[in-house]
N, C-alpha and C positions, 0 to 999 in steps of 0.2 A: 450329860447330854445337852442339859442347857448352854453351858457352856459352849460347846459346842457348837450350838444353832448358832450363835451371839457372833461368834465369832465368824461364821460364814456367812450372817448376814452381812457385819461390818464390811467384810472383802468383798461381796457384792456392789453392798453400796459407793464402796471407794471406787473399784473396779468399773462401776458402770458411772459415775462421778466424771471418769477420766475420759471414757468414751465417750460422755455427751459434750465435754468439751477437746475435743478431738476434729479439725475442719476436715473436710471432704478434698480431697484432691483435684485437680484441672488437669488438662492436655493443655502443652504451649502452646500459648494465644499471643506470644511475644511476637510484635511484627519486623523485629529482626530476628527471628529465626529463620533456620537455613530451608533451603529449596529442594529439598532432595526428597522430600516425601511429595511433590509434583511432577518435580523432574524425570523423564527415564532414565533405570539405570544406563550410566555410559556400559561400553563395549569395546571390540577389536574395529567395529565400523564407525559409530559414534562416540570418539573418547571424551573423557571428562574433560577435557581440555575446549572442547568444542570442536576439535579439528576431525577433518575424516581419519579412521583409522588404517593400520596395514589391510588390514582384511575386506576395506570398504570397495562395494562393487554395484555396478550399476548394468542395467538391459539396456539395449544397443537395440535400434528400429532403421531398417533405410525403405523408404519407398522410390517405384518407379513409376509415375503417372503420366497418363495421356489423356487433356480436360478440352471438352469440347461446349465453349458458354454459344448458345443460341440465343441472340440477342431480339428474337420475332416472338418466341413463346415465355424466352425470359427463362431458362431450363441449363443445368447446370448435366453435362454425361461424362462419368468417369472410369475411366478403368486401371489398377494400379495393383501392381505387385509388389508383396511387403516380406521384407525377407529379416525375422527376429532371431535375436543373439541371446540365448541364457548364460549368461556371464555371471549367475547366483549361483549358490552354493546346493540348489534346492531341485527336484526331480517337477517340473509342472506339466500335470494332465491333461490342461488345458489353456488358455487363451483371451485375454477379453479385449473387446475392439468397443470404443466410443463412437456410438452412431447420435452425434449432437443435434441434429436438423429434425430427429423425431420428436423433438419438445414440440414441434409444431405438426406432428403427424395427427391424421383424424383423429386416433386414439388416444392421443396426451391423458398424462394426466396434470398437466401443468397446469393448466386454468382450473381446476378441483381441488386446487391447495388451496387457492387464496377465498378470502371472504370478501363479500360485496354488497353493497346497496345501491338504491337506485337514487342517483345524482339529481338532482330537480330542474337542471341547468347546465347546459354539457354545447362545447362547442360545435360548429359543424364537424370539426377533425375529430373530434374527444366523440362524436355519436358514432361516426364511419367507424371508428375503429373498434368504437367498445360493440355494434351490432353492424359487420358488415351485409349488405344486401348476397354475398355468395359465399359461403367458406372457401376458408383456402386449404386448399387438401399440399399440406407441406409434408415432410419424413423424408429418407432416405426412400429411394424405392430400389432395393437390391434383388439386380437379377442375375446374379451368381457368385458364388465364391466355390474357389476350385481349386486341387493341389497343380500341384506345376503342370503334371503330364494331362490335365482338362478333366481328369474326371472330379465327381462334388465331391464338397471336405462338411462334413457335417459341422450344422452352426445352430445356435438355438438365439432370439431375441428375447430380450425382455427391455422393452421401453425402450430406453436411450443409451443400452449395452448389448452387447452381442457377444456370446461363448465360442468360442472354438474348439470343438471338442475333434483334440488330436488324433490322428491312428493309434499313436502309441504315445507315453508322457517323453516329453523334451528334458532329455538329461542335460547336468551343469555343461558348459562346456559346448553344447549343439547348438546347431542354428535350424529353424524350421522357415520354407517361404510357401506362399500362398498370394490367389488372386481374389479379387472383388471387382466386380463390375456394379454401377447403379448410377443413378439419374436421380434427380429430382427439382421441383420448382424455385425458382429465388423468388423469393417474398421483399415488397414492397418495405422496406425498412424505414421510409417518412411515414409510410401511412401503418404498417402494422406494426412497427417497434421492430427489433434486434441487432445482435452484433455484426451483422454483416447482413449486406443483401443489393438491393438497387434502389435507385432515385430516378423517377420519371421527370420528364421537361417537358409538358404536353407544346408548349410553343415551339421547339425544334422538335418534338419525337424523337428523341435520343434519352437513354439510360446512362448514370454514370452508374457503374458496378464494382463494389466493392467488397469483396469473395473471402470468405476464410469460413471454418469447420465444414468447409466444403467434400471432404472425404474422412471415410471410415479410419480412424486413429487409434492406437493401441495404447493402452493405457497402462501406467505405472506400476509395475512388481519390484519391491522393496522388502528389507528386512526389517520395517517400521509398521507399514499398515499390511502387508501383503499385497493383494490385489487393491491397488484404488480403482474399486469400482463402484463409488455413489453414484446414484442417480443423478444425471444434469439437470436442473430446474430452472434454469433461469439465469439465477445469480452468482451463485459461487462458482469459480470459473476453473482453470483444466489444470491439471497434473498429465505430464506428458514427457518421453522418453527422445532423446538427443538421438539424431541419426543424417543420415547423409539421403537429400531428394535431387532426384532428375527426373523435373517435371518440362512435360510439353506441355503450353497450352495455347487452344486455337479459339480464335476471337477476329471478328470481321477485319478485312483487311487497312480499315482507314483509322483501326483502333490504334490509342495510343496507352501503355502497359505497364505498369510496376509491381514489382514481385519480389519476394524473396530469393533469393541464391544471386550468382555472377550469369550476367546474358550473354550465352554461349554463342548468338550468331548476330548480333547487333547490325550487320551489314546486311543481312536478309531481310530486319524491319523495320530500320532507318533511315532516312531520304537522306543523300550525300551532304546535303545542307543542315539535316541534325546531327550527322557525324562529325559532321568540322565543329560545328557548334558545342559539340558533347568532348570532342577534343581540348578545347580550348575552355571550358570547364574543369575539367582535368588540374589546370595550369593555374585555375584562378581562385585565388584566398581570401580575397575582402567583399567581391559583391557576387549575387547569383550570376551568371549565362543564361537566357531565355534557350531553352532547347529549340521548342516549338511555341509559335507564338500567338499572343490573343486571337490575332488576323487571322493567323492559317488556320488557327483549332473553330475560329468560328465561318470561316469559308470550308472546313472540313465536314462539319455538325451542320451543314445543310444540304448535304449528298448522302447516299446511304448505299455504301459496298456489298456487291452481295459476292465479292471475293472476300476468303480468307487468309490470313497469315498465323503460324507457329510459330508461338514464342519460347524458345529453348531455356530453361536456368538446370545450372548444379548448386545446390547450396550443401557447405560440409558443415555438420556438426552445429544443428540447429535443431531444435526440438519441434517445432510448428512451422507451418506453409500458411501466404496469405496471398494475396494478388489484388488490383485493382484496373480496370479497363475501362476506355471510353471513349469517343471519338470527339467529345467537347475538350477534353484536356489539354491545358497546360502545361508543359514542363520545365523547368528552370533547376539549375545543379549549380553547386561551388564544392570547392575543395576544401576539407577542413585538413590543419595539421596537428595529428596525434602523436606526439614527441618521435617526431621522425617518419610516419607513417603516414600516407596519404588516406582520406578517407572521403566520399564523398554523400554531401548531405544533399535532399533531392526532394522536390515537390512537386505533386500533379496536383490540378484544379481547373475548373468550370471557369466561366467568363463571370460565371454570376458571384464567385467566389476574390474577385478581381476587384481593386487595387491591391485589398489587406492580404490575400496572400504571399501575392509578389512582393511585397513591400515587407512581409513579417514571419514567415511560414519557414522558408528553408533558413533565415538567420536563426529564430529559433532552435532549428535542427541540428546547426553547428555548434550552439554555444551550450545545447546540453549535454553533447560529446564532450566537451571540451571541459565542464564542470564534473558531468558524472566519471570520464576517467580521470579528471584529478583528484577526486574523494576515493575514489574503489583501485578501478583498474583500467589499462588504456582500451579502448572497444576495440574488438576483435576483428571486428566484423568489417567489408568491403564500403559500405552504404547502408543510409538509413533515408528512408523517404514518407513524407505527411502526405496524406490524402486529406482533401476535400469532398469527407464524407458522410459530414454533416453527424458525425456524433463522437464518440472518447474509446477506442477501441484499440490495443496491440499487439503484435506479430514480430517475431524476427524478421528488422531489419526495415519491415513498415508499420504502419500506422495511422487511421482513419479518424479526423479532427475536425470539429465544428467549426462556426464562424464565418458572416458574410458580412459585407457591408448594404448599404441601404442601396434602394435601383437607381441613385443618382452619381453611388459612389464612394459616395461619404459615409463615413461610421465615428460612431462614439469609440472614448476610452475604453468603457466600459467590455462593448463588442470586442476592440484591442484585443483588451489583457484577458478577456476570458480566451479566446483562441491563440493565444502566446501561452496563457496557463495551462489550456489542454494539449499544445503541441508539445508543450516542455516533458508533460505527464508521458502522454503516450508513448514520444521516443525516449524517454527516462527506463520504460517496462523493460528497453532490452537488455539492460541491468538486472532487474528486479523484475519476473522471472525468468525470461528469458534465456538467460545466460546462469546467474542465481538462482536456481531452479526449482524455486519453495514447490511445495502442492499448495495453489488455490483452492483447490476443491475445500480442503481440510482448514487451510488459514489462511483467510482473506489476506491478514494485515500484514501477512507477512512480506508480500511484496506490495499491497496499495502502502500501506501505512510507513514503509521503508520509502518505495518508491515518493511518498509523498512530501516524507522530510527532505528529501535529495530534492525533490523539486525546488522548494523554496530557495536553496543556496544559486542554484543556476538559475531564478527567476532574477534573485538580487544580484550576479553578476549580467540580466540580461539586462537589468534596468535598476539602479540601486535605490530608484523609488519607485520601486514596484507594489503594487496595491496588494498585499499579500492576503485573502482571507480566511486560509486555512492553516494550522500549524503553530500561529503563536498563542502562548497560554489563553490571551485573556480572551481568543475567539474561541475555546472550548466549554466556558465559564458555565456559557447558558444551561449546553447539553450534561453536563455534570452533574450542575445543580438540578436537572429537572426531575421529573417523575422517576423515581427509583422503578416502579414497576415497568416502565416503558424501556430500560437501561439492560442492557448485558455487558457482560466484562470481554476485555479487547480478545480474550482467548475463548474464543465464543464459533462455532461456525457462521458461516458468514451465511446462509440460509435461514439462520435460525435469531437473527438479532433483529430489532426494531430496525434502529434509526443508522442505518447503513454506513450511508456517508461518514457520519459524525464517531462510528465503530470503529473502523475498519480502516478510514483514511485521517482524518483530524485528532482524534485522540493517540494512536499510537504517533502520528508526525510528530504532535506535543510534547510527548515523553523523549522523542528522541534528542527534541527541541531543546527542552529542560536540562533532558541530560549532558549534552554539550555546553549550551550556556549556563549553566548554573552550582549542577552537579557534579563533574568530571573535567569542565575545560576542553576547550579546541584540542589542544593536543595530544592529548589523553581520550578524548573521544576519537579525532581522526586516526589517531594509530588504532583503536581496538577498529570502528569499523571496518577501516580499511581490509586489517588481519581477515576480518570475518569474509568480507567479499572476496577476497584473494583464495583464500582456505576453499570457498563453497564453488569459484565459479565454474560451470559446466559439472556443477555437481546436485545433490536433492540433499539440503539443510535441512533441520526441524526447527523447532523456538529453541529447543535444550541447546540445539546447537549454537545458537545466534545467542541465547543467556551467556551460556559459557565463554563461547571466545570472546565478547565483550571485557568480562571478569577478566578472562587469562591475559590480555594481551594490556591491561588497564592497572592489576595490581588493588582493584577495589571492589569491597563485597557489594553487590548490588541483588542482594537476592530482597530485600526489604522493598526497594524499588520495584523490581517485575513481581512482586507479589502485590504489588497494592496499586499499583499502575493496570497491571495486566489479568491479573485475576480475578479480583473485586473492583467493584464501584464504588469505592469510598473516594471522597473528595476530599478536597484538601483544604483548610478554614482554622487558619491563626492567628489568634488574638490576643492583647494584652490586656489581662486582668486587674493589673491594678501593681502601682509604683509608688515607693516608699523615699524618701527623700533623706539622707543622712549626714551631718555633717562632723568633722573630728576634732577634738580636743586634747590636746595632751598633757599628760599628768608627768608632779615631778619626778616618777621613778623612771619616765619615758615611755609609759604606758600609754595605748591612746583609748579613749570613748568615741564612740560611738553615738552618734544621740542623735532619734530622730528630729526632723522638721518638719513640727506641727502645723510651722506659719505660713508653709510654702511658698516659703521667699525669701527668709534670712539667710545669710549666707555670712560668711568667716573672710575676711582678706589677706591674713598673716600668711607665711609663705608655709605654715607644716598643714595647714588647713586645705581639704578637698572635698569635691561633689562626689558623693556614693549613692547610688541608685541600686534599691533592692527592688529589680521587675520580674512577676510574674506574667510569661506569657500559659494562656489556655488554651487547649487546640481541639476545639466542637467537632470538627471533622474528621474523619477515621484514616485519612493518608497521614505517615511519618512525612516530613521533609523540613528542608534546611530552614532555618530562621532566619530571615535576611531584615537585617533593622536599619533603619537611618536615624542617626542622632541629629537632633539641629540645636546649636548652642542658641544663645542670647545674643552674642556678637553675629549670628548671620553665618557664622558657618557650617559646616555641615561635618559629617563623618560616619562610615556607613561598617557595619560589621555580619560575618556571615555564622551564623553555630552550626555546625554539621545537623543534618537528619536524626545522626546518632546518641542526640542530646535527648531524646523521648525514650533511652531505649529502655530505661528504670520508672516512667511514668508517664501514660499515652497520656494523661489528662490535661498535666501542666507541670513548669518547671519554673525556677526562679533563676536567675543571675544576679551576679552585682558588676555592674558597671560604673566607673570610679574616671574621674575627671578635674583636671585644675580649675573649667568652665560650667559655669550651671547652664542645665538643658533649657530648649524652650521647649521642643516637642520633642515625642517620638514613631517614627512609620514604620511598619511590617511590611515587608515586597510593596516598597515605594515603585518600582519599574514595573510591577504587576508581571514578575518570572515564574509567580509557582501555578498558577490557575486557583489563588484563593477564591474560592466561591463565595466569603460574604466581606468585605473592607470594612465594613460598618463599625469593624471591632479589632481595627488593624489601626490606630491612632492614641496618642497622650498628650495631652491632653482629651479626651473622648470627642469627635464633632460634634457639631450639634446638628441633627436629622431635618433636612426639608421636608416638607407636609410630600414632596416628590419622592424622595427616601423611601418615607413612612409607608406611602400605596404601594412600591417597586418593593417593598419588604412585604407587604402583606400579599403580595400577589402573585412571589417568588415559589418557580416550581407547578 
């Protein structure tokens, strides 16, 4: 029996001997591991490939509106009939319509999200707005919605959505149409902020108005989210369904008008002197046409019509309606050529908006056609026109853009390039969603952040020393580096992130930035992008989709990249740890040594003798990415080497090479052109620099 025991203890003791030395297991934390545990499974709609599938289908929206703007009480009245296609596979009970203008209704709850204190020191403008002396009682005010034959079609509101709740559910295959009548206030947009509204001129009493989510809009049914039906708040902006509008709208008779679709009766609210004018526009490719001119619009804007005019548009196969009227306006047109295709780019503006729009407004309009369909695809569309609307706002086919010069005239660079940068932006959108028809609601970046890398290329064809300040690495540095807690990752709702701007538009432009320069090459980048635009346009892409055909049409795994770019906030920060000096000797069997150099500086001249460099670079920061080194010899010249990303994929910490040469180094630099957004340089040198007392404080105060 002893025996026995003895022996079962032994076997415990080995036994549990074995187990204590036994490690615990992990889940891959390798950051090239694959993307599929993020990714949505692809499908018959969304194939792995990134392309739409057979089976991929989309809802179809046309409206028919008649818009009456009152430019005495400032009142927008609409009536429009909307007739929906269920082109899904799916039986819906129901309906949801986007009523955007109740963020401002009495009952918002838009101002209850955000948090506040009270400012010690607040402009005149910054008091008016933060505690106006009257509310503004803004919302949709809907007074009726009804089936065809005029009796009601029951509808339920909640906030900033509205149900339709059908007679019966709309099978695949049906089409259901319905009316909406309703009115409501335009809101002062200098004075109370938004995306669209009016601008008062108390020195003429004229409004310029510039109109969009002006009517009730049906919102996006997909086989990705179902209903997009988030609540509008503010920022995160529309997901919206491609259809065909024939819109009237009626605006005092001296008004002058830009709009979405082709103007069905131009002779009815044209003076025969902007007809020839508008003709001979048509014809011309190098400078604008003045339609209508400083003189007339400011001999016009001091009369006030209380006749009206109707402006007829069809526009086919546009997802959104916008408009802009005014009787101060400018107009001026050129014709741009889109390989073969006539297009034409167009500007309305204020006198107060005068020299720099004349002079910069609609050439910008041409040359981001001309850039955006040489990277994507050619623009589809008839016209694109800039308003002078004193803010960054886009629509099929227009778009509302800052920028004036001073009351003498004259204006800085500065003034310039930021309204050349936002006209490029705005009409860039018809790309990027417009046409590419992400959901903003859902991903900001996926049209700012695209749209914004395409900016820059057509800012540098507008000006090839264009003051670029968003998009290249090292203007993202700061926002990377800074407070982790204040940081979310570019796959983030764009409601729900801090620092918007630097989310949503600069850090995804960055990556795209990176990835064409640094990562993949021009031409490897421009075929996949291109692929991805061409695949999605007049279509609803997701990110999976935009990962994928990137990969598919490139031949490169880039799943390590959009994980560490787009999901996390790891920044990127590599440094060399420390460099071994070796020089060779050979033995009589023809063997060689090795031997380090202790003296760092002896060196061999015989011709079998070479510089061997064992460097250890360190990488403090949690992005994988490529090693881009500059060698500089002793003679002054240089030579520069790239390691793939893929060189960390056996150790995030750090890696060695040996680099071998006839010449001995003088130094060494890590992203010498500053391509990858290293967040600290200080440890990017070899010899090490030596730190300025300025270094030292910018180091201690970093973040």
């Amino acid at each position: 029996m002893k025996k026995i025991t003895s022996l079962v203890f032994a076997f415990l003791f080995v036994t549990t001997a074995i187990v204590a030395q036994t490690k615990q297991g992990h889940t891959n934390q390798n950051k090239f591991r694959q993307l599929k545990d993020l990714l949505a499974t692809p499908n018959s709609q969304h194939t792995a490939s990134g392309a739409p599938g057979k089976e991929y289908t989309q809802q179809k929206v046309d409206y028919n509106m008649d818009i009456l703007l009152n430019d005495d009480k400032q009142q927008i009245t609409g009536n429009e009939t909307i007739t929906y296609y269920n082109n899904s596979v799916d039986e819906l009970p129901y309906l949801w319509v986007q009523l955007d203008q109740n963020r401002r209704a009495a009952d918002s709850k838009t101002p209850d999200i955000s948090s506040g204190k009270v400012i010690k020191k607040l402009s005149k403008e910054g008091f008016d707005r933060a505690f106006p002396e009257k509310s503004f009682d803004g919302g949709f005010k809907i007074t009726s919605v009804t089936n065809t034959d005029g009796s009601n079609l029951s509808h339920t509101i909640n906030q900033t959505m509205m149900r339709i709740n059908l007679p019966k559910p709309l099978a695949s295959g049906e089409t259901f149409k319905f009316n909406i009548s309703w009115w409501y206030n335009i809101n002062n947009h200098r004075t109370q902020g938004g995306r669209s509204g009016y601008e008062h001129f108390p020195k003429d009493r004229n409004n310029n108005y510039v109109i969009a989510q002006f009517y009730p809009r049906m919102c996006v049914y997909d086989n990705v989210e179902g209903w997009q039906n988030d609540q509008f708040w503010g920022r995160s902006e529309f997901a919206l369904e491609f259809g065909d509008f024939n819109v009237n709208i009626t605006v005092p008779a001296d008004h002058m008008l830009g709009a979405t679709g082709v103007l069905q009766n131009r002779k009815d609210v044209f003076s025969k002197t902007e007809l020839k004018r508008f003709e001979k526009a048509r014809n011309t490719f190098d400078n604008p046409v003045i339609i209508r001119t400083q003189k007339e619009a400011e001999k016009i804007e001091q009369g006030r019509s209380k006749k009206t005019k109707t402006w007829k548009f069809k526009a086919t196969n546009v997802r959104d309606y916008a408009f802009a009227t005014s009787r101060k306006f400018i107009f001026d047109a050129m014709a741009v050529n889109i390989n073969g295709k006539t297009v034409m780019a167009e500007s309305l503006y204020s006198k107060e908006a005068n020299p720099l729009y004349g002079e910069h407004s609609t050439r910008a309009v041409a040359q981001t056609l001309k850039t955006y369909s040489r990277y994507t695809f050619d623009y589809p569309y008839h016209k694109a026109i800039s308003v002078d609307g004193q803010m960054g706002m886009e629509y099929p086919q227009i778009c509302f853009n800052p920028g004036r010069p001073n009351p003498d005239g004259t204006y800085s660079d500065r003034t310039k390039y930021r309204m050349i940068k936002v006209t490029i932006h705005e009409v860039g959108h018809n790309f990027f969603p417009m046409i590419v028809n992400s959901d903003e609601r859902q991903w900001t970046w996926m049209d700012e952040g695209l749209n914004s890398y395409m900016e820059m290329l057509a800012e540098l064809d507008y000006d090839k020393n264009f003051p670029i300040t968003r998009g290249y690495p090292k203007n993202i540095v700061k926002y990377m580096a800074g407070d982790q807690s204040k940081i979310a990752p570019i796959m983030s709702k764009g409601d729900h992130v801090y620092e918007f701007g630097n989310n949503a538009y600069g850090k995804p432009a960055t990556a795209l930035w990176i990835l064409r320069e640094t990562i993949m090459g021009h031409e490897l980048f421009d075929h996949a992008f291109k692929t991805y635009a061409k695949r999605w346009k007049f279509k609803h892409p997701t990110p999976a989709d935009f990962f994928r055909s990137m990969e598919d049409a490139s031949a490169m795994d880039l799943d390590w990249f959009w994980r560490g770019w787009f999901y996390t906030t790891d920044v990127n920060d590599i440094g060399i740890k420390g460099v071994k000096k070796f020089y060779t000797s050979k033995n009589k069997d023809d063997s060689v040594n090795f031997n380090e150099d202790s003296t760092n500086g002896l060196s061999f001249s015989n011709k079998h003798n070479k510089y061997h460099y064992e460097i250890t670079y360190n990488k403090p920061g949690g992005l994988v990415m490529p090693i881009i080194v500059e060698f500089t010899y002793k003679d002054g010249t240089k030579e520069k080497k790239t390691y793939p990303a893929q060189i960390w994929r056996f150790n995030d910490k750090e890696v060695s090479k040996v680099f071998s040469s006839d010449k001995e180094l003088k130094s060494i630099t890590i992203d010498p052109d500053l391509e990858t957004a290293d967040v600290d340089t200080s440890n990017n040198s070899w010899p090490k620099k030596t730190a300025t007392k300025f270094d030292k404080f910018k180091n201690k105060i970093k973040g």
